[in-house]
N, C-alpha and C positions, 0 to 999 in steps of 0.2 A: 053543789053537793058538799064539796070540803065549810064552805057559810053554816049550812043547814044541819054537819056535825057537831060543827064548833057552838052551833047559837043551842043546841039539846041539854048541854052543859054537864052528861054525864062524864064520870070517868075513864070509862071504855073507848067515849065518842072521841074525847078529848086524845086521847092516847093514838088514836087511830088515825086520824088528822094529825096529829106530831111526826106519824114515821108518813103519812104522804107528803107533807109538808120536806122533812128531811129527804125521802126518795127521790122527789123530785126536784132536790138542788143538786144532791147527791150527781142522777143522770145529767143535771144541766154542768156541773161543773166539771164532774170527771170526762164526760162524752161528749155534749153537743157542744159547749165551749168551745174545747180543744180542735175539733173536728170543722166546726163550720162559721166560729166567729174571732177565734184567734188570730192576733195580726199574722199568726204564718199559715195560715190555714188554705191559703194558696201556695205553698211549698209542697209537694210531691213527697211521698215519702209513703212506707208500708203504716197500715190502718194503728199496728200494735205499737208502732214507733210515736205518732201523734198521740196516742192515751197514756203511755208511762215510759220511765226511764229506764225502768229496770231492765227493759229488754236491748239494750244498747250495750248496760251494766255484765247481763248476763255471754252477750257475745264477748264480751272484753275477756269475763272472768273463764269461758270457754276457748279462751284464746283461738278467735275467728273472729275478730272486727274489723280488722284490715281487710281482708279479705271479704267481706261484708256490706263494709260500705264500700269498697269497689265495684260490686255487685250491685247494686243500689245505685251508684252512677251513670253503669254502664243502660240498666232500665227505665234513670229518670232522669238521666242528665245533668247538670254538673252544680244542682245543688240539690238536695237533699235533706228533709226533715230526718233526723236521729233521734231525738224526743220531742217532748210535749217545747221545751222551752231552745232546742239546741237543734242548729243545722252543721251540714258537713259541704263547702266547697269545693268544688274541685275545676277551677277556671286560673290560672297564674294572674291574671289581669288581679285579683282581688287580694295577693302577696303586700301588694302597696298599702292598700287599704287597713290590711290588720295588721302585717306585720312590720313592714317598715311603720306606718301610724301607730306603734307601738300600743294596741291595745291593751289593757290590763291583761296581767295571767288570770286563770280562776286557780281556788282551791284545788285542783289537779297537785297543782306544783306546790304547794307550801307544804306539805307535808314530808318534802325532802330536809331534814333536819339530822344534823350528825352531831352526837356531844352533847346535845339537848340548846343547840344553836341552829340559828339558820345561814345560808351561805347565798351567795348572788343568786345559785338558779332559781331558789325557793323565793325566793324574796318577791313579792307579787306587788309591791308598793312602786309607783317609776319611779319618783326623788331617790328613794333610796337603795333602788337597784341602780341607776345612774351613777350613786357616790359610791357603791362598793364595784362596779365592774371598771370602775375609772382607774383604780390603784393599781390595778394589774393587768391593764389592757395593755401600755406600751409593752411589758414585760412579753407576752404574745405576740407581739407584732412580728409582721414577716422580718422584717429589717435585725431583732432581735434576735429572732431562731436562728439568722442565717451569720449572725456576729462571731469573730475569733472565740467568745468568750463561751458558747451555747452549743454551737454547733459541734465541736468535736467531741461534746459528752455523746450528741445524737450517735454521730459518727461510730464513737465505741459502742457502743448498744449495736448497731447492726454490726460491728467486727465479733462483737460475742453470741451474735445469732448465728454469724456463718460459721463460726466454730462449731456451733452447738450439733448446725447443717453439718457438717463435715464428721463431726463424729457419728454420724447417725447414716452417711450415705449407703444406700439401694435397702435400706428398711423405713418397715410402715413408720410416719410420723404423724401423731395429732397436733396438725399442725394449726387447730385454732388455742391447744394450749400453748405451745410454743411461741405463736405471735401475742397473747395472752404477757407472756413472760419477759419477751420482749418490748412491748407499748407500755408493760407496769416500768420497768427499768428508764425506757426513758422520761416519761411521766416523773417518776420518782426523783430521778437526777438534775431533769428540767425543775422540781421545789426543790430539793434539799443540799442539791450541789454534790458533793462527794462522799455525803456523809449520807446514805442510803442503800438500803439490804437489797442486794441485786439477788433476782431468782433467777435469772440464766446461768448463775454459778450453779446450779442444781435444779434443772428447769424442769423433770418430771418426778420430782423428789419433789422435794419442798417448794417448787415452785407452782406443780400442780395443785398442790394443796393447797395452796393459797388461792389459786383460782378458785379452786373447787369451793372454798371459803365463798368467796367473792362471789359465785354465780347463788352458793344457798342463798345469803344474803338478799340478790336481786330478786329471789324466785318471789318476794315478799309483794312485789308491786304492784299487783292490782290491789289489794290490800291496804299497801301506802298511800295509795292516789284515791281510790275511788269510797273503799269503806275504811275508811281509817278508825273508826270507832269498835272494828271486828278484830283489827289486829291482834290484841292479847289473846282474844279467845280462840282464835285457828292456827296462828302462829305458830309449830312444835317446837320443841325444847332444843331439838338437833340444830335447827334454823339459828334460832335465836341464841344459840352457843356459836357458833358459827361465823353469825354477823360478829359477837362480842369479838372474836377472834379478829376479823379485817379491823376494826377499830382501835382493839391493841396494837395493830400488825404497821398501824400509822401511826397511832400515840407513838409510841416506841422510836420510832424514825423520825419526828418531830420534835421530841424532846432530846434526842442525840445532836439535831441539826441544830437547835436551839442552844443546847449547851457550850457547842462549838461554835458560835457563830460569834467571836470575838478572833475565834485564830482564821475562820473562813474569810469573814471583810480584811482582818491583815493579811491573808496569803492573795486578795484578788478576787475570790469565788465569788462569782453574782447567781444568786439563784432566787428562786421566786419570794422564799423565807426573807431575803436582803430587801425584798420589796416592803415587805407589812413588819420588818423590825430590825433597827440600825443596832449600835451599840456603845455604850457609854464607856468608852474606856477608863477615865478617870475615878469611874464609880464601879468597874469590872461586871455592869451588866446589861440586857437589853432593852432598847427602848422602844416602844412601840411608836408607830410612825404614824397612823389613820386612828382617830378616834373611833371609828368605826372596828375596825380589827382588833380584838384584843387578842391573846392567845387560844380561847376558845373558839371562838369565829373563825379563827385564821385555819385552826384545825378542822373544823366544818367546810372550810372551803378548799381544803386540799382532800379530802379525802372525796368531796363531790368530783374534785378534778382527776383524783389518781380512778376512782372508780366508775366514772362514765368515760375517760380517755382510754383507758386499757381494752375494754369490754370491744366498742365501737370499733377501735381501728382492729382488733383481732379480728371482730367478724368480717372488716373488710376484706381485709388479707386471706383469710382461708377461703372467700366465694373468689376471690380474684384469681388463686391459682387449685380450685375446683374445676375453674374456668375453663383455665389453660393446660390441665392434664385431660378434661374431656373432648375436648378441641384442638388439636394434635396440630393443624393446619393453621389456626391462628397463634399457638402457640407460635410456632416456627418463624412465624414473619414477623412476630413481635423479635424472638430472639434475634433473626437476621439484622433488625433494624438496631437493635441497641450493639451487638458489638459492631456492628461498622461504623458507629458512630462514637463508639466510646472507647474502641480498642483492635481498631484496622483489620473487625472481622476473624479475631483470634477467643476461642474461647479461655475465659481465667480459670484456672486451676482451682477445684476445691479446696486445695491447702492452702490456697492466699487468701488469707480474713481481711486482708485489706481492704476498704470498702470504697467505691468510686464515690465523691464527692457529690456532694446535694448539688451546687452548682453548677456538676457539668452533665444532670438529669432533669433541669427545673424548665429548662426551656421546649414550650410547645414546639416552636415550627423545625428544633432539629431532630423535636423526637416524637415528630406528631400521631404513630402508631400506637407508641405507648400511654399517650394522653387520650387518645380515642378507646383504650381497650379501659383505662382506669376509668373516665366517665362514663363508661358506658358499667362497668363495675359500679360505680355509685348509685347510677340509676334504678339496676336491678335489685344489687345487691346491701340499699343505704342502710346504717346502723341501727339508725332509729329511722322505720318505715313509721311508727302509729301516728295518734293524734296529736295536736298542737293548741290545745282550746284557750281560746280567748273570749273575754269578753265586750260584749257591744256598748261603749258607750252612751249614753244618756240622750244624747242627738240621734242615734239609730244610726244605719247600717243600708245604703240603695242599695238593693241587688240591682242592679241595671239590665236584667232581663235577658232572655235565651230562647230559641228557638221553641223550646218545652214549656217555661215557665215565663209570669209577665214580669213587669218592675215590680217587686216588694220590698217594702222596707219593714226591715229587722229593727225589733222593738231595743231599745236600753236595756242591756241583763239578760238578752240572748247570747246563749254559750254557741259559739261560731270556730270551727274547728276545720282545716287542711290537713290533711296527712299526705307523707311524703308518698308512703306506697301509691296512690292515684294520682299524682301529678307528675308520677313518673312515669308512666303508665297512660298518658292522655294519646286516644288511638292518630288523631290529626295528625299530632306533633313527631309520634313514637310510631309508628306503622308497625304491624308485629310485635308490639310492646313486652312479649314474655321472653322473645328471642335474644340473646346475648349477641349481639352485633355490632362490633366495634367497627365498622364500615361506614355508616350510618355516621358515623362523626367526620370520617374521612369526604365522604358525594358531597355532606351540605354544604350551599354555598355559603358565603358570611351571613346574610340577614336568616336563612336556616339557623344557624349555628351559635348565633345570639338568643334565636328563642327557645332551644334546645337545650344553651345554660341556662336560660333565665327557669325553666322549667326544674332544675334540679335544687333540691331543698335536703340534699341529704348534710348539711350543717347547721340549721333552719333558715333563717332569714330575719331581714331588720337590725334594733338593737340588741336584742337578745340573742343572734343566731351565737355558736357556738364558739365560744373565747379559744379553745384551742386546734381551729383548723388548721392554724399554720403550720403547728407543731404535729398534727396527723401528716398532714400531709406530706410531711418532709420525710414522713416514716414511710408511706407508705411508697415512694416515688422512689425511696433509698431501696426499699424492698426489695420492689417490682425488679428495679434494674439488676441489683448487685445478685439476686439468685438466679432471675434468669439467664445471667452471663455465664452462670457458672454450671447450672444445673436443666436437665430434664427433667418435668416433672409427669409422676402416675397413677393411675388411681391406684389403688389398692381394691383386690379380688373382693375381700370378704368382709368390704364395709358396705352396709345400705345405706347409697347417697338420694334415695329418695325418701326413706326414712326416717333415717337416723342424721345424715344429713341436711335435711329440709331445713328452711328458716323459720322458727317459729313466730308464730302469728300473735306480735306482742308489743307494746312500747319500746321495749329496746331487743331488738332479733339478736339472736345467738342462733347457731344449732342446732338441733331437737337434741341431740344425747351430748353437747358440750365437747362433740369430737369430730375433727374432720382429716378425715385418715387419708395420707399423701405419702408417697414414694418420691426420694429426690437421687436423681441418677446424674455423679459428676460428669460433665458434657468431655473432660480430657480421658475418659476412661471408655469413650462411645467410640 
């Protein structure tokens, strides 16, 4: 039929035969392709997901992807087609495989660009994500955080949160601004040393504000990541005033620390700035240290650090003691367990800022209650729950096969993506997985409780997982201890914690309304 159009020679025929001809590569490429000769085409996944992307795009940008492809696991088991070209795992065994094997990033990440530079996370190249996470990895290091030289900045940072507590006790406090205010301060202190704008001197004044900066900023990120060519044109004015504000809000504190960092190396102060730039005495100025670094990168890379470090441990901290004022009975035996061990079962006084030491909270097996309620807090409630997409090598990718699905191997330039929300979340491993059940750390035996951490990914994994866990972490174990010792915590009547409260279903979770309203009641007043 289509011969006997084309050999007539009219122009009509001719015409007509061109769009069958076009229809039917059109159907072969967009539909049967995809559907039944794709190498994933044995991957399991919804019909809409194998024909386009957009519908993966569009859950993202509906903020319901998380919760999506959870869904999607829970019906097809633990891999999952998400597009035409990209699948979503969810088996820990396959951790190794991409992320300790350091897969390349995709374009997701490179768009994170501050200053009109890019900083480690964006950096999607390995050589030279390598050479720039190398300057500043010792400076992270546990051993570092926990030195004479680091630690007692931390230190004062949680002495001015218990202030801030103490001035605000048996009233509502949002307290994901608060730990907001707190994570910027020490973040900020940990790069700039002494010479940085603390917002817990005015943490619902001007330090809200800056949040509030900080969170427009983020709202940008589907945006950033996924259509980054949309940016200008949906972007509003308020946003994008907003963002210019947090990048003043660090220029300004970078060029302070900068100017001073000839009297900072002569008085001692090591701070992250002392890492990417020494100082020429003789010549009265500074010398940049990594060819790589120059001042504008270096600013790109602190402001990646002050604004993913601040955000993350906030939200930890406000679901951890959401937690603990919903749960009145796990509260309690957390509190029992840290003063008998830290303070012969006497509760501290809300007027002492004094903060009990990293050092004598860091240890699991004396404070194993507290360590099971915070892992168990990572798991539910981890920063960054979204995706992690990588790409597939050129050699391909064995799925090594599941009950559901056979061996497929994943072609070169399939975008291959974990997220933390599901792998925290794996029913075997997590029994009840939506339940906040710090128990559950405590029954496993060791070989439970090795696969239980290996399971948690809430700082990612490999070489790229997150440069500053040490330094969360210290905050957050500082936290936990030094309020609970001191305070009851409660919800507050006439806030909606399901809500207004809820995590929003996003690459990096916050709050739905950037408020998590708590009551702190000094325990010497009970």
């Amino acid at each position: 039929m289509l011969l006997e159009l084309i050999s007539s020679g009219s122009t009509a025929d001719m015409y007509s035969a061109a769009i069958v001809v076009l229809s039917t590569a059109l159907v072969y490429y967009f539909i049967i392709y995809p559907l039944y000769f794709h190498p994933l085409s044995d991957v399991p996944g919804p019909l809409i997901c194998k024909l386009t992307r957009y519908w993966i795009l569009f859950k993202s940008w509906n903020e319901e992807r998380n919760r999506y492809v959870q869904a999607l696991h829970e019906k097809y088991g633990t891999i999952v087609r998400i597009g035409p070209d990209q699948v979503d795992i969810n088996d820990v065994a396959y951790l190794k495989d991409i992320y300790v094997g350091n897969f390349d990033k995709t374009g997701f990440y490179a768009q994170f660009v501050n200053y009109d530079s890019h900083c480690t996370f964006s950096t999607t190249d390995k050589g030279t994500h390598k050479e720039s996470r190398k300057v500043s990895h010792k400076f992270y290091s546990k051993t570092n955080i926990c030195s004479p030289t680091i630690m007692p900045r931390i230190e004062r940072v949680i002495h001015d949160t218990l202030e801030v507590l103490h001035e605000k006790v048996n009233q509502p406090v949002n307290a994901f601004v608060l730990f907001c205010d707190m994570a910027m301060d020490a973040v900020s202190a940990f790069s700039f040393g002494n010479n940085y704008d603390s917002l817990l001197v005015d943490p619902f004044g001007k330090g809200e504000r800056v949040v509030t900066d900080f969170g427009l900023q983020s709202s940008t990120g589907f945006w950033v990541t996924e259509m980054p060519q949309w940016y200008d044109w949906v972007v509003s004015k308020p946003v994008s005033k907003a963002s210019q504000r947090c990048y003043d809000w660090i220029e300004r504190q970078f060029n302070t620390a900068y100017d001073q960092l000839g009297k900072s190396i002569s008085d001692g102060v090591e701070s992250l700035l002392t890492v990417y730039f020494d100082f020429d005495f003789s010549n009265n100025k500074p010398i940049q240290k990594s060819k790589l670094f120059d001042k504008r990168r270096t600013k790109s890379e602190f402001f990646d650090h002050i604004a993913a470090g601040h955000v993350t441990t906030a939200t930890t901290m406000s679901y951890f003691f959401y937690e603990m004022a919903s749960k009145l009975e796990i509260q309690n035996r957390l509190r029992e367990e840290l003063l008998d061990v830290l303070n012969h079962g006497i509760p501290i006084s809300s007027e002492d800022p004094e903060p009990i030491s990293y050092s004598a909270v860091d240890d699991e097996a004396k404070l194993p209650f507290m360590h099971a309620c915070m892992y168990e807090n990572f798991r539910i409630h981890a920063g960054i729950p979204g995706q992690e997409p990588r790409l597939v090598p050129s050699k391909g990718l064995i799925f090594r096969g599941s009950g559901k699905v056979p061996v497929v191997k994943l072609p070169g330039g399939t975008v291959v993506t974990m997220q933390p929300w599901s792998l925290h979340r794996v029913h075997s491993t997590f029994p009840d997985p939506e339940k906040y059940d710090p128990q559950r750390w405590m029954d496993a035996d060791k070989a439970q409780l090795k696969t239980m951490k290996g399971h948690l990914m809430h700082f990612g994994s490999g070489a790229r997982m997150c440069i500053g866990q040490h330094l969360a972490t210290a905050e957050i174990k500082m936290s936990m201890a030094n309020i609970m010792c001191r305070y009851r915590v409660e919800l507050v009547d006439d806030f909606d914690y399901e809500k207004d409260g809820a995590m929003m279903d996003i690459y990096t979770t916050v709050p739905r309304s950037e408020k998590m309203m708590l009551r702190f009641i000094p325990l010497k007043s009970l």
